[in-house]
C-alpha positions in Angstrom: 11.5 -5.2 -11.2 7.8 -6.0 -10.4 5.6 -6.6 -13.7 2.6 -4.4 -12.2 0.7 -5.6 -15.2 -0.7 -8.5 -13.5 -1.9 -6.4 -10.8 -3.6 -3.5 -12.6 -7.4 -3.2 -12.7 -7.6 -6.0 -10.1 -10.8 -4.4 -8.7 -11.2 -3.1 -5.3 -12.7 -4.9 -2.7 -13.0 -4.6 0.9 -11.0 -6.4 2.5 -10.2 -8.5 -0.5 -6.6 -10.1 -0.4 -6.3 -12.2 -3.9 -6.7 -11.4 -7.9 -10.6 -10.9 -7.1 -10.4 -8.2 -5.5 -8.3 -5.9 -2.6 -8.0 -3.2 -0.7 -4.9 -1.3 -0.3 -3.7 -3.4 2.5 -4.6 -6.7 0.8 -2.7 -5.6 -2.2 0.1 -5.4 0.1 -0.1 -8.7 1.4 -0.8 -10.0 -2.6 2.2 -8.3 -4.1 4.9 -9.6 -1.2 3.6 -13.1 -1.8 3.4 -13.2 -5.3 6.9 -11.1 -6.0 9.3 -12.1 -2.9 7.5 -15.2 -1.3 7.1 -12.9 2.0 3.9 -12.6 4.4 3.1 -9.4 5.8 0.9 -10.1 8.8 -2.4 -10.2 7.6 -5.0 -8.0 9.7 -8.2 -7.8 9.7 -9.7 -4.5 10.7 -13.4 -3.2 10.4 -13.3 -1.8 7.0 -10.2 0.1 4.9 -12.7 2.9 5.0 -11.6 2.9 9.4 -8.8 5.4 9.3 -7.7 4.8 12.2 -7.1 1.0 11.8 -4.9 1.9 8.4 -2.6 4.4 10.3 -1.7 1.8 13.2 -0.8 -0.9 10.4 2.9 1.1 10.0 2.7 3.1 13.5 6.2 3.9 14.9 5.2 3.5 18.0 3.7 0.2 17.9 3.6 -1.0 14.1 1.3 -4.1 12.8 4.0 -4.7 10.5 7.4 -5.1 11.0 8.8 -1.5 9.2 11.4 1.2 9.4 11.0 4.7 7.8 13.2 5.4 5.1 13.8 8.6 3.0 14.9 6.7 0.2 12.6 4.4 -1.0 13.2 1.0 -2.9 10.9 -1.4 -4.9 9.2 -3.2 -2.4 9.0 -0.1 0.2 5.3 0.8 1.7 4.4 4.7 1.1 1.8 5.7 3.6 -0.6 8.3 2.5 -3.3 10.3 4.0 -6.9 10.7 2.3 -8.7 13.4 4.0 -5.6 14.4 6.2 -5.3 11.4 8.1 -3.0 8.4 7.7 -5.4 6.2 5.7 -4.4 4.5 2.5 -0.9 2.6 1.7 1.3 1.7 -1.8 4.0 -0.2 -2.6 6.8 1.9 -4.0 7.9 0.6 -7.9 11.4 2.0 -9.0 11.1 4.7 -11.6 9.0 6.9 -8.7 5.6 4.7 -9.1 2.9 4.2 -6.6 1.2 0.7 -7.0 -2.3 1.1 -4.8 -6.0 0.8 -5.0 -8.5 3.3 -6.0 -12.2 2.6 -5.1 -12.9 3.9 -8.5 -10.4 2.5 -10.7 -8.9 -1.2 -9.1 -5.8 -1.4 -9.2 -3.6 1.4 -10.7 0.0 3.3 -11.1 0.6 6.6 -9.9 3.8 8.7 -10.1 5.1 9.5 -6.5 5.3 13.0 -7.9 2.3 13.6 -9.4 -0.3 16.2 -8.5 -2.5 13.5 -6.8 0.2 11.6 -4.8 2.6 14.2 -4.0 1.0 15.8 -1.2 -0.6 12.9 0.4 2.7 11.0 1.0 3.6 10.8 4.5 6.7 8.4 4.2 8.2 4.7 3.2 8.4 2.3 5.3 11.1 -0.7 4.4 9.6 -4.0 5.9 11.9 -6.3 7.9 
């Protein structure tokens, strides 16, 4: 089981992709080096603010990253989730029902997957080859 200890509060930064500072994809990218010695192809897009560019990173039609939907996730799983109704932000699913992502406001944090601020902005996992 990941120890999401060392990764809370790591504050957010654009773009960021160590212990300094990361967005929500750079988290990505820090947590699948650190815990299973994997990259994630690393892409550098505008700004995590660019909608857009977050929703192509796990696009079934032509995905950044190398991902199948699942309905059950496992540690390790992406969860996309939409801010403002559009595909914009991802986690990394933690057994138990935890969301691992970045908040402008708070760094690095835990959410439940079922809690009244994730729930509805879940759009799916995505189990990365």
């Amino acid at each position: 089981m990941i120890d999401t200890s060392k990764y809370i509060k790591i504050p957010y930064r654009d773009r960021g992709r160590s212990f300094d500072g990361c967005d929500c994809f750079g988290l990505a990218i820090l947590v699948y080096r650190e815990e299973w010695d994997r990259k994630i192809a690393d892409v550098f897009y505008p700004s995590a603010e660019d909608q857009e560019a977050v929703a192509r990173l796990i696009d079934v039609s032509a995905p950044t990253i190398n991902a199948e939907q699942t309905e059950r996730p496992i540690e390790g799983d992406l969860i996309l989730m939409r801010e403002g109704g559009q595909p914009s932000h991802i986690g990394i699913y933690i057994d138990g029902g935890i969301c691992l992502h970045t908040s402008r406001r708070f760094g690095t944090c835990c959410e439940r997957i079922d809690g009244p601020r994730l729930k509805s902005k879940i759009m799916g996992y995505y189990r990365v080859a």
